[in-house]
C-alpha positions as CSV (number, residue, x, y, z in Angstrom):
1,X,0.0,0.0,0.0
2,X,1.0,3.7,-1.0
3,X,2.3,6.0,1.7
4,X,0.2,9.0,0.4
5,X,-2.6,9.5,-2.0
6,X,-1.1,9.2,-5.8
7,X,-3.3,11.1,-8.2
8,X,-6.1,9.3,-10.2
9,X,-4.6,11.1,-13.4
10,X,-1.4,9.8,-14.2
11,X,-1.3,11.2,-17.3
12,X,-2.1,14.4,-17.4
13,X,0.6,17.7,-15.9
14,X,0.1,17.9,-12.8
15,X,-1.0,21.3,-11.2
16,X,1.5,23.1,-9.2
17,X,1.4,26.0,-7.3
18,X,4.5,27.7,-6.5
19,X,5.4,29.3,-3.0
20,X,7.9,31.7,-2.7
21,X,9.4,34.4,-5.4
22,X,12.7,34.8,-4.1
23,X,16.2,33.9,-5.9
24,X,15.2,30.3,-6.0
25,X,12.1,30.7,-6.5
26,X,13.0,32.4,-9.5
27,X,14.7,29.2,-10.3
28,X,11.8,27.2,-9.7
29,X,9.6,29.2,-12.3
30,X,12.3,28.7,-14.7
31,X,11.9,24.9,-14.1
32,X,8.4,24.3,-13.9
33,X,7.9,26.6,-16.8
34,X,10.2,24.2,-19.0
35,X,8.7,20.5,-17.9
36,X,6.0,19.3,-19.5
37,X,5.2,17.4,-16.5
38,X,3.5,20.3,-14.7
39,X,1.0,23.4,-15.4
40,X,2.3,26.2,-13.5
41,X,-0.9,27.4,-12.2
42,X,-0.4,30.0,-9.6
43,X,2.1,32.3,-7.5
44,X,1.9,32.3,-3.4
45,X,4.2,35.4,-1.7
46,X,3.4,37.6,0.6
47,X,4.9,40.3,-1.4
48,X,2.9,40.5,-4.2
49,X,4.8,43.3,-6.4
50,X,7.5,41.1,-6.1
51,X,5.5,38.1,-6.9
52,X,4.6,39.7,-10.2
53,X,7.5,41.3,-11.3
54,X,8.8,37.6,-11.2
55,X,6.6,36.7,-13.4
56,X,7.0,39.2,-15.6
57,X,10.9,39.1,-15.7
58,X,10.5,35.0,-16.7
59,X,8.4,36.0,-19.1
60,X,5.3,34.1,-17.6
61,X,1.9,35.4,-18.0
62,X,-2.0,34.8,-17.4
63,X,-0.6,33.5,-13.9
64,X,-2.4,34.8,-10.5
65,X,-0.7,35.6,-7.9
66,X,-1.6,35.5,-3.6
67,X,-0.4,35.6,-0.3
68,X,-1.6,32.0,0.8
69,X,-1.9,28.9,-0.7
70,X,-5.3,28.8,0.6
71,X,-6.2,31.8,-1.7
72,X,-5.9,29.8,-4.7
73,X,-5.8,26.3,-4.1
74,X,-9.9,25.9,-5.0
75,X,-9.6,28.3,-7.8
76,X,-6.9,27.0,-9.6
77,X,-7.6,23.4,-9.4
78,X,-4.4,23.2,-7.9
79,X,-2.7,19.1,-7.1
80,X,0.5,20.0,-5.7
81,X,2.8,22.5,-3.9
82,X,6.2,23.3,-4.9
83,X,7.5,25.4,-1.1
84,X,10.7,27.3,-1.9
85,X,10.1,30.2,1.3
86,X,12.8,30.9,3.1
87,X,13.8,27.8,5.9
88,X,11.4,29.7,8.5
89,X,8.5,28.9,6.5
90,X,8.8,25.7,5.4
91,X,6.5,24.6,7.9
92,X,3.8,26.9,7.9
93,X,3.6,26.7,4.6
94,X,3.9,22.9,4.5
95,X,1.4,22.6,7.3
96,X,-1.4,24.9,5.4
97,X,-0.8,22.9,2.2
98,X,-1.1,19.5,3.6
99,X,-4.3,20.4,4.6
100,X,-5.4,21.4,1.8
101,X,-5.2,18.6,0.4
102,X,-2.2,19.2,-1.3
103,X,1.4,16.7,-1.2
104,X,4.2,19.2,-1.2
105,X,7.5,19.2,-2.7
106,X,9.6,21.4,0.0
107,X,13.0,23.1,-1.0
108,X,16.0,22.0,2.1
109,X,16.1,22.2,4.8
110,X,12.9,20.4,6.0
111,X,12.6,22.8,8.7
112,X,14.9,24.6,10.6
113,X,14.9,21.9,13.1
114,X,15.0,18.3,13.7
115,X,12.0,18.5,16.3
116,X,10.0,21.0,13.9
117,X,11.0,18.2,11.0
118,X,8.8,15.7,12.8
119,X,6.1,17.9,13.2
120,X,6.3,18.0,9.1
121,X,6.3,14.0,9.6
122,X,3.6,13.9,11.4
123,X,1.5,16.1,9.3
124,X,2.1,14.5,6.2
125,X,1.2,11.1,8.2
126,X,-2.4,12.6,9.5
127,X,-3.7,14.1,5.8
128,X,-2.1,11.4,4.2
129,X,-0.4,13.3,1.8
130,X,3.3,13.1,0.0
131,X,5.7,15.3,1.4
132,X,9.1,15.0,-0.5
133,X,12.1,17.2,0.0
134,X,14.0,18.6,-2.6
135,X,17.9,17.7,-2.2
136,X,18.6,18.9,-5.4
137,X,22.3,17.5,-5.5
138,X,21.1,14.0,-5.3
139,X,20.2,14.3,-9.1
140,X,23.5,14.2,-11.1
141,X,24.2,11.5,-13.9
142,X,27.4,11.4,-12.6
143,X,26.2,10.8,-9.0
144,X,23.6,8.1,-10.0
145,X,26.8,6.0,-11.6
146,X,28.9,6.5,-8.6
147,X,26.4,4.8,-6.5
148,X,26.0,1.7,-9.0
149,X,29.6,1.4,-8.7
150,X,29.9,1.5,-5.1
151,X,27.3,-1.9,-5.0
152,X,29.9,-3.4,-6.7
153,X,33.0,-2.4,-5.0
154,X,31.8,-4.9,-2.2
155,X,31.8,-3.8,1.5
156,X,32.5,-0.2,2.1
157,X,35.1,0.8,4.4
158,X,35.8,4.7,4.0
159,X,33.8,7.3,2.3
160,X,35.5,11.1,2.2
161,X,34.3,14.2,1.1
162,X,36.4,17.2,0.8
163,X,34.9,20.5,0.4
164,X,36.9,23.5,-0.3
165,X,35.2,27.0,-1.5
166,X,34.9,30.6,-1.0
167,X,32.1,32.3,-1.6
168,X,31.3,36.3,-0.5
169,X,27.6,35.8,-0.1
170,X,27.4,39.0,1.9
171,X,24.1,38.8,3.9
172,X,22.7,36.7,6.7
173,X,25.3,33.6,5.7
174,X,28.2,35.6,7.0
175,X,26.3,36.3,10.5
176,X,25.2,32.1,10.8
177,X,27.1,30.7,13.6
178,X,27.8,27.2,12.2
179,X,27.7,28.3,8.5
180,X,29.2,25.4,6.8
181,X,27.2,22.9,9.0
182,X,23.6,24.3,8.5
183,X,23.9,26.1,5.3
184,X,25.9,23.7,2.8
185,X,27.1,20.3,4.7
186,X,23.6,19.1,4.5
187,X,24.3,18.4,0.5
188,X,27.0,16.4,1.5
189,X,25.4,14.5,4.5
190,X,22.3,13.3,2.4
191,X,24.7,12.6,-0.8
192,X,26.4,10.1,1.4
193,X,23.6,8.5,2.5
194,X,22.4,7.9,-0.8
195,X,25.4,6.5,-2.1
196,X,25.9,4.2,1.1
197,X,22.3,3.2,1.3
198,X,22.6,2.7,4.6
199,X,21.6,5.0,8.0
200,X,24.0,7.0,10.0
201,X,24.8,6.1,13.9
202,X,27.0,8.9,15.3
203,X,29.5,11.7,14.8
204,X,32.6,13.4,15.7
205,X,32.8,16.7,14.4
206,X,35.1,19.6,15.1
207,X,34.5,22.8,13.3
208,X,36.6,26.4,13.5
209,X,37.1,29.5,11.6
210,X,40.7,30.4,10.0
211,X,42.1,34.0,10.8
212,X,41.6,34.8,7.8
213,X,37.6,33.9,7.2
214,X,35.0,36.5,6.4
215,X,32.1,34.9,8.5
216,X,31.5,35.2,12.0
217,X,30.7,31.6,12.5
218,X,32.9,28.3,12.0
219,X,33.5,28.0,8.2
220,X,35.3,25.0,8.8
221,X,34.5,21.6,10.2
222,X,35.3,17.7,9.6
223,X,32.9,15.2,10.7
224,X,33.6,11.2,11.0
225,X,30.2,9.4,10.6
226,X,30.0,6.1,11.4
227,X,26.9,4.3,9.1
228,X,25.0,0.9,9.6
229,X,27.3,-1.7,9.0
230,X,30.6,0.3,9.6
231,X,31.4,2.4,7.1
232,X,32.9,5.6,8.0
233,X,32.0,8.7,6.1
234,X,34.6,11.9,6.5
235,X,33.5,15.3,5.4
236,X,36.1,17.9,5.5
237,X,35.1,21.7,4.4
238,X,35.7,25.0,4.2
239,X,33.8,27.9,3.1
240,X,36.9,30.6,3.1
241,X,39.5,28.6,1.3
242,X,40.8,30.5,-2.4
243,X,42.8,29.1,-4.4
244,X,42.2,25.5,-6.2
245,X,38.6,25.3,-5.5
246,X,36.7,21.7,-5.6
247,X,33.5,21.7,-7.3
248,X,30.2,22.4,-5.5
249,X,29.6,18.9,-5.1
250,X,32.5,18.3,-3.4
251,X,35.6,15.7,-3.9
252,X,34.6,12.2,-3.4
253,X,36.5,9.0,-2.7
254,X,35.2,5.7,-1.8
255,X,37.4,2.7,-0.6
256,X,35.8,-0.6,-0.4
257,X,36.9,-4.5,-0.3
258,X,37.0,-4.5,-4.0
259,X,38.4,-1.3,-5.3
260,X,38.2,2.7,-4.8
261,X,35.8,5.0,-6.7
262,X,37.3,8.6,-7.0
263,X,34.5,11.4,-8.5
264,X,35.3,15.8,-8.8
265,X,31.6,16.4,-8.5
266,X,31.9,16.9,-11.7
267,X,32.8,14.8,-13.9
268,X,32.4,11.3,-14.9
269,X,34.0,9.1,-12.0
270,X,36.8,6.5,-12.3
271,X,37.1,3.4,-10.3
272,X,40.2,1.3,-9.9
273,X,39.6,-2.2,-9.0
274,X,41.7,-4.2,-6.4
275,X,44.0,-7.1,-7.9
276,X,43.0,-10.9,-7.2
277,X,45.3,-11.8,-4.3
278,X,43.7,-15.6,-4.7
279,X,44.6,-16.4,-8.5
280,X,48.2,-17.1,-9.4
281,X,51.4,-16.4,-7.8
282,X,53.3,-13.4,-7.6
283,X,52.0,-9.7,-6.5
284,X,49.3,-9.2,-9.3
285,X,49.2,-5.7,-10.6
286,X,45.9,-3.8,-9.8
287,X,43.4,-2.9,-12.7
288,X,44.1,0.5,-14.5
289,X,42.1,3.4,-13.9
290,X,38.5,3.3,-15.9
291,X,35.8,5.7,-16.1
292,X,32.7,4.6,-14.5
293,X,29.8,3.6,-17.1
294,X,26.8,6.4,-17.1
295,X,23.5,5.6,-17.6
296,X,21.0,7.2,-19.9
297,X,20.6,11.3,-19.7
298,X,18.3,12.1,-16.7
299,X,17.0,15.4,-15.2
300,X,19.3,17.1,-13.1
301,X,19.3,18.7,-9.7
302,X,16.0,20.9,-9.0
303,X,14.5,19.7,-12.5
304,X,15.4,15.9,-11.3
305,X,13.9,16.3,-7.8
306,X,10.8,17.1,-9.7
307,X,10.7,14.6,-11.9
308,X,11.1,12.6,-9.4
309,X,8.4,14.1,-7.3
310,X,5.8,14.2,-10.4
311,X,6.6,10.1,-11.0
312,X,5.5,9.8,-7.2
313,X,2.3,11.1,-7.2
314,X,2.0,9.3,-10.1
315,X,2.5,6.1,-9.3
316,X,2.4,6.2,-5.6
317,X,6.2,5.1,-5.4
318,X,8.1,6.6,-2.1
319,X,10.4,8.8,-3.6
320,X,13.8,9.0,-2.3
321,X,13.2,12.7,-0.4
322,X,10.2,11.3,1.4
323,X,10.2,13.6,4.4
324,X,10.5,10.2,6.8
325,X,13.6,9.1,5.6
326,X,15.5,13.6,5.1
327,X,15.0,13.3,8.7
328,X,17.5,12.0,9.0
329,X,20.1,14.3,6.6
330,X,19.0,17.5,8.6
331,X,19.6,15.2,12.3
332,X,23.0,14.5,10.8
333,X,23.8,18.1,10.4
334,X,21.9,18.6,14.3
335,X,23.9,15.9,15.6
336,X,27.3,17.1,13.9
337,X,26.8,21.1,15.4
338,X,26.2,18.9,18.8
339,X,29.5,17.3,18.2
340,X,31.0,20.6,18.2
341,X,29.5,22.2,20.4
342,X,30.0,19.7,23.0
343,X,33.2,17.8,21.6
344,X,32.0,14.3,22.2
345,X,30.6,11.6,20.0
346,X,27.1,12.2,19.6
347,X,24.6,9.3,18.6
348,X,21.6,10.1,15.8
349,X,19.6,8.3,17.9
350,X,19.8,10.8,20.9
351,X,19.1,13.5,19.0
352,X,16.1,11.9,17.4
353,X,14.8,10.9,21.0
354,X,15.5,14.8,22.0
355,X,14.0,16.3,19.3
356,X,10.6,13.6,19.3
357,X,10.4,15.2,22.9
358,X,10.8,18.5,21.8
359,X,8.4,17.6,19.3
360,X,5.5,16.5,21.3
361,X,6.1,19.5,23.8
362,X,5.9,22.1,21.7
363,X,3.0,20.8,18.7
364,X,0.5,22.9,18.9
365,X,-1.9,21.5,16.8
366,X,-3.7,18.6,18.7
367,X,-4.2,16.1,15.5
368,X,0.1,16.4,14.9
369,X,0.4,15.7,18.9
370,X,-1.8,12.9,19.1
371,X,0.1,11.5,15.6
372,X,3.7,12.1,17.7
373,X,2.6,10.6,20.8
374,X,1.7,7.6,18.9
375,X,4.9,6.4,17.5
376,X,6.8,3.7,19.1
377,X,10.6,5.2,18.1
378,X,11.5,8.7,17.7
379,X,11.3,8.2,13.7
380,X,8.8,5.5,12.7
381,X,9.3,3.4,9.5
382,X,7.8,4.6,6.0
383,X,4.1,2.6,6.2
């Protein structure tokens, strides 16, 4: 059985109403403009002048334009929510669509919070409706082949990420107090777990900022995951580092019983496969370098986390963003600032218990509270 309602019409665009009118969600009209998947069917922010002159700059017309979702979801027919508010709103917003009837496609973070997240959980649980979260860096071609290759490098041992840029956003990024952590790392968290397939158990994670940073907060940090099963996963970053940048994806290498995968982010990766210590005598030399096979052309980042979202409601298949399992990439950013706050080993599974508490303190709504209270683990399993 489903998770969520699919749609009866599998065949027709799906009607999407977009939240939010900002820089992304400039990026967002762009997309849903171009996908034949969706009718872009309405506008929600509260500044409306804005809202329009977004519009109008895309080159969209004939589109209206409110402050609520609940201003326009009768009129317009509307089957779905694209959310791309700032992280503040994601829940409102995500709460007020839900029940409306509507499954939501949310930009990352879930919410600002882990506790806040499993309100979001919860909600989606009582209407019964999909709520997928948008970690656009999941959809790469390049990213898709890396995990294919890691199933058959064998058991994984190490997984490392390094992370080296330096932007001057200027704004409310240079004022965060864990900037890299909150703002960026997340990519990198939920990247891994796709490619491991696997859960995360704890972290270590020690972050800093260099003399020579432009933000007030840590810009730096490593973090050693350990994952079901034993892997380790090791991101090191910095957001003030010039000179011989990595891609925005990061450099990735994975070791494992069979071989090592190396990817830029960018490019196509390479794998190099161990030698067969058991056939013949001698020290056998190891395979040469190869690039990794790619699969067919897909759609990438924001416009792949919507295809991916559309096929969902679709067919009623749990998408990989289903907000049940991004818990737990935004508790692995929570648990990694707790690391470094606190300089111990944190476990995800206290700060899942902490923030299920926090959770069922604070809901306001009774429907959500009696949905939290009824869970028998701080995360329950996708139904």
């Amino acid at each position: 059985m489903a998770a969520f309602a699919a749609l009866p019409d599998a065949s027709s665009p799906v009607r999407v109403l977009l939240v939010g009118a900002g820089g992304m969600g400039r990026q967002w009209l762009r997309t849903l403009s171009a996908s034949p998947d969706v009718d872009l069917v309405g506008l929600v922010d509260l500044n409306l002048e804005g809202a329009a002159a977004a519009l109008s700059d895309t080159g969209l017309a004939g589109i209206p334009v409110a402050d609520s979702v609940t201003a326009l979801a009768e009129s317009t027919r509307a089957q779905a929510v694209v959310n791309v508010t700032v992280p503040a709103a994601h829940h409102p917003v995500t709460v007020e669509s839900l029940f409306a009837g509507l499954p939501v496609l949310s930009e990352k973070p879930v919410a600002p919070t882990v506790a806040r997240a499993l309100s979001l959980v919860a909600a989606a649980e009582h209407t019964g409706r999909l709520l997928m979260i948008s970690q656009s860096r999941r959809y790469y071609r390049t990213l898709a082949a890396l995990r294919r290759q890691v199933g058959e490098l064998g058991d994984v041992g190490v997984v490392t990420t390094d992370f080296f840029k330096a932007p001057r956003f200027g704004g409310f990024r240079e004022e965060m107090e864990h900037v890299l952590l909150v703002d960026m790392a997340i990519h990198a968290f939920d990247a891994a777990r796709y490619l491991l397939d696997a859960d995360p158990v704890s972290v270590y994670c020690e972050e800093f900022n260099p003399s020579w940073s432009w933000y007030a907060g840590a810009a730096a940090a490593t973090a050693i995951f350990e994952f079901a099963g034993g892997a380790r996963y090791v991101y090191t970053g910095s957001w003030c580092s010039d000179g011989q940048e990595t891609s925005w994806n990061g450099l990735w290498r994975v070791s494992a019983a069979r071989g090592t995968a190396v990817w830029d982010g960018a490019g196509t990766p390479t794998v190099q496969r161990a030698p067969d210590h058991a056939s013949g005598s001698g020290v056998p030399e190891p395979d040469a370098p190869a690039a990794v096979e790619l699969g067919p052309e897909v759609p990438e980042e924001i416009a792949g986390s919507l295809a991916e979202f559309v096929s969902a409601l679709r067919t009623g298949t749990v998408p990989s963003g289903e907000v049940h399992s991004n818990v737990l990439s935004l508790a692995m950013v929570e648990a990694a600032v707790r690391s470094a706050e606190t300089g111990q080993r944190v476990r995800l599974a206290d700060v899942l218990e902490d923030a299920h508490a926090a959770a069922v303190r604070d809901e306001r709504m009774p429907a959500l509270a009696e949905v939290l209270r009824g869970w028998d683990s701080p995360l329950p399993p996708l139904r």
